[in-house]
PyMOL commands that place a pseudoatom at each C-alpha (Angstrom):
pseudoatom trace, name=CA, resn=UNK, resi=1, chain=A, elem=C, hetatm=0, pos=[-11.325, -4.780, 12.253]
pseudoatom trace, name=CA, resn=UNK, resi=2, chain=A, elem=C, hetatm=0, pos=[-13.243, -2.590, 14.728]
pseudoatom trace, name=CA, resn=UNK, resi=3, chain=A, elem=C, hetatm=0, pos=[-14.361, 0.281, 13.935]
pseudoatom trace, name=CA, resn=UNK, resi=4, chain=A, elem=C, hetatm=0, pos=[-12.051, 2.237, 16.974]
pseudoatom trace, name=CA, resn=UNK, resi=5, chain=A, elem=C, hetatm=0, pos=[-9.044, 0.430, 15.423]
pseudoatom trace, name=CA, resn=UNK, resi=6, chain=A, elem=C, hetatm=0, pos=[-9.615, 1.499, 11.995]
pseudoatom trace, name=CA, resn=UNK, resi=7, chain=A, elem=C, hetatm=0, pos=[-10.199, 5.290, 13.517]
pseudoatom trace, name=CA, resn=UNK, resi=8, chain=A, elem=C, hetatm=0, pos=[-6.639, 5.120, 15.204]
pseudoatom trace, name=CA, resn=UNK, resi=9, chain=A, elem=C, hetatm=0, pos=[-5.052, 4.045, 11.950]
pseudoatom trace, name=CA, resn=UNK, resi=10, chain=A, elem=C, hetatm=0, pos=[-6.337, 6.378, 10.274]
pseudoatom trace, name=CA, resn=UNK, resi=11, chain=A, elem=C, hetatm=0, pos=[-5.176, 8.982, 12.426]
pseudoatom trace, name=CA, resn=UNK, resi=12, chain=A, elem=C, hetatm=0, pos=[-1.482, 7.635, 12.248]
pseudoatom trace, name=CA, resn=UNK, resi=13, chain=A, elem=C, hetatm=0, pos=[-1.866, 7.303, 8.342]
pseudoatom trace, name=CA, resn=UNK, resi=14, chain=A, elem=C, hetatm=0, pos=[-2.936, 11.180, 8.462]
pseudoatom trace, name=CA, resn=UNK, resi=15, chain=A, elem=C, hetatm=0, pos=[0.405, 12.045, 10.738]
pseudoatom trace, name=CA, resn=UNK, resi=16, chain=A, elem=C, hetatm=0, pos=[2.910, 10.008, 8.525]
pseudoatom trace, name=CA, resn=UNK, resi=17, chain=A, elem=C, hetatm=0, pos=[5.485, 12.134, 6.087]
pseudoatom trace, name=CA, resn=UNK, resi=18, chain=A, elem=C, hetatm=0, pos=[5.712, 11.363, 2.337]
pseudoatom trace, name=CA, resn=UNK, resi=19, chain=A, elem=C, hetatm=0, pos=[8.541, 9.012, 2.860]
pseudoatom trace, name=CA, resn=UNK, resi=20, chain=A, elem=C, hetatm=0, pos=[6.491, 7.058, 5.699]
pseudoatom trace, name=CA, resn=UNK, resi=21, chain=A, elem=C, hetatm=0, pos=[4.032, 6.534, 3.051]
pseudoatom trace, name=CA, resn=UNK, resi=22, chain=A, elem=C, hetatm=0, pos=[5.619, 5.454, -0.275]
pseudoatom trace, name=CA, resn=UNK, resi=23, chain=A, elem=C, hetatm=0, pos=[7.386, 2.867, 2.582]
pseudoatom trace, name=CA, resn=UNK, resi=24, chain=A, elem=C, hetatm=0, pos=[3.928, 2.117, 3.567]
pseudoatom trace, name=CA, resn=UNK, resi=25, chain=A, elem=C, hetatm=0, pos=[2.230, 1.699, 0.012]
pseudoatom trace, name=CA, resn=UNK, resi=26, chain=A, elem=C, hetatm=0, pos=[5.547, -0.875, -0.929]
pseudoatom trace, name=CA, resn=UNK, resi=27, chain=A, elem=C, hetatm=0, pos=[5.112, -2.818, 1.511]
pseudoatom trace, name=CA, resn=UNK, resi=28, chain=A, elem=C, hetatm=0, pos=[1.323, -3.190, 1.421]
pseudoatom trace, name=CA, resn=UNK, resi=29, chain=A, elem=C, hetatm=0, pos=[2.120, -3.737, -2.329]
pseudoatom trace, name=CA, resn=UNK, resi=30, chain=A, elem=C, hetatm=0, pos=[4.296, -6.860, -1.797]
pseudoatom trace, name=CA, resn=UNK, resi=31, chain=A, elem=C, hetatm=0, pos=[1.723, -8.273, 0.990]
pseudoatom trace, name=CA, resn=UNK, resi=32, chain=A, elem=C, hetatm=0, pos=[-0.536, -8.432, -2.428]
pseudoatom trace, name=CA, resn=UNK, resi=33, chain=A, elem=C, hetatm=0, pos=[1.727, -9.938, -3.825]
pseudoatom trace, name=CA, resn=UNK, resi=34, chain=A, elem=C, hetatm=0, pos=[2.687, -12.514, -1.882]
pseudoatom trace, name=CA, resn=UNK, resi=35, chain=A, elem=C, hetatm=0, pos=[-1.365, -13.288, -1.428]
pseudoatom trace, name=CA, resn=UNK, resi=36, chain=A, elem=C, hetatm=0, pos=[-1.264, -13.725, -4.960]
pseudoatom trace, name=CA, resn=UNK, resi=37, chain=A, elem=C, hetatm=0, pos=[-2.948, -10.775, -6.581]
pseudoatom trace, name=CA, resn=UNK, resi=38, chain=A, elem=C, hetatm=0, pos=[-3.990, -11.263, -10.013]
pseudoatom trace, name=CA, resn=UNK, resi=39, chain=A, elem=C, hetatm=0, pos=[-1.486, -9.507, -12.342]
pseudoatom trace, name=CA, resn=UNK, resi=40, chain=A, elem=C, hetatm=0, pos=[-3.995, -7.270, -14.007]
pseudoatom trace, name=CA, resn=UNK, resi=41, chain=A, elem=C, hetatm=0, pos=[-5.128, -6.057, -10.566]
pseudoatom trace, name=CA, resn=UNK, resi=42, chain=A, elem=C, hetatm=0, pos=[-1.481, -5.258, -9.575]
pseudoatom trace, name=CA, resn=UNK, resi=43, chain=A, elem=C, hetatm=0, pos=[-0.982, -2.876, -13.196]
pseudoatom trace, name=CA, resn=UNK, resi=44, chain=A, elem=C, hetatm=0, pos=[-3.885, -1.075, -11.831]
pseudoatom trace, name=CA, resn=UNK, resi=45, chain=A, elem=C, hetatm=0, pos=[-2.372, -0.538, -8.192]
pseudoatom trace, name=CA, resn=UNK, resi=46, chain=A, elem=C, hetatm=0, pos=[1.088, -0.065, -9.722]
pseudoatom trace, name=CA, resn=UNK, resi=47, chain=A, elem=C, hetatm=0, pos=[-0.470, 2.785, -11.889]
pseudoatom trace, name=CA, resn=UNK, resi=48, chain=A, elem=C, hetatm=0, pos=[-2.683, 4.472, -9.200]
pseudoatom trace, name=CA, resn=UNK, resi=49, chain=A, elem=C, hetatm=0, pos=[-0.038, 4.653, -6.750]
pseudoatom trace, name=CA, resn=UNK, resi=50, chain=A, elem=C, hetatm=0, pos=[2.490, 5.381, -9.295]
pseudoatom trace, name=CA, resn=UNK, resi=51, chain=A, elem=C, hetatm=0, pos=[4.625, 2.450, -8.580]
pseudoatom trace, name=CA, resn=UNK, resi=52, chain=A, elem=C, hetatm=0, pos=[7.303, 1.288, -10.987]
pseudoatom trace, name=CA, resn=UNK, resi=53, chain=A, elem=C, hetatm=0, pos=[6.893, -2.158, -12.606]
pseudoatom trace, name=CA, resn=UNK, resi=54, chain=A, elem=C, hetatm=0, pos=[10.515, -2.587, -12.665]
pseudoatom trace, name=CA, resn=UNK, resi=55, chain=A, elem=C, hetatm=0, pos=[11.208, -1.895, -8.768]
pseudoatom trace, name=CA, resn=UNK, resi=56, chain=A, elem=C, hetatm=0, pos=[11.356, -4.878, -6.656]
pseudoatom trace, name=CA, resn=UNK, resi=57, chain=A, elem=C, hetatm=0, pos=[9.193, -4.478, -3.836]
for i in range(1, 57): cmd.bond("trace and resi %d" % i, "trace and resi %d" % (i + 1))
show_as sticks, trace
zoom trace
């Protein structure tokens, strides 16, 4: 990714609500997932984010 098209998410990242971004962090939690994250790396993810184990996402 170029560096212009990081800025620009970035800025859209900085302009989303809470809601926007819990959405956000599930959904770049099951593309981990489904590129088969080891399980150890997900508790760590689940537990910085302050995701629930027992939530499907």
């Amino acid at each position: 990714m170029d560096e212009a098209t990081a800025e620009m998410i970035e800025r859209a990242i900085d302009q989303m609500t809470k809601e926007e971004l819990n959405e956000l962090t599930k959904h770049a939690y099951r593309r981990l997932v489904e590129l088969g994250t080891s399980e150890s790396n997900l508790v760590g993810i689940r537990a910085k984010y302050g995701l629930n184990e027992k939530t499907n996402y």
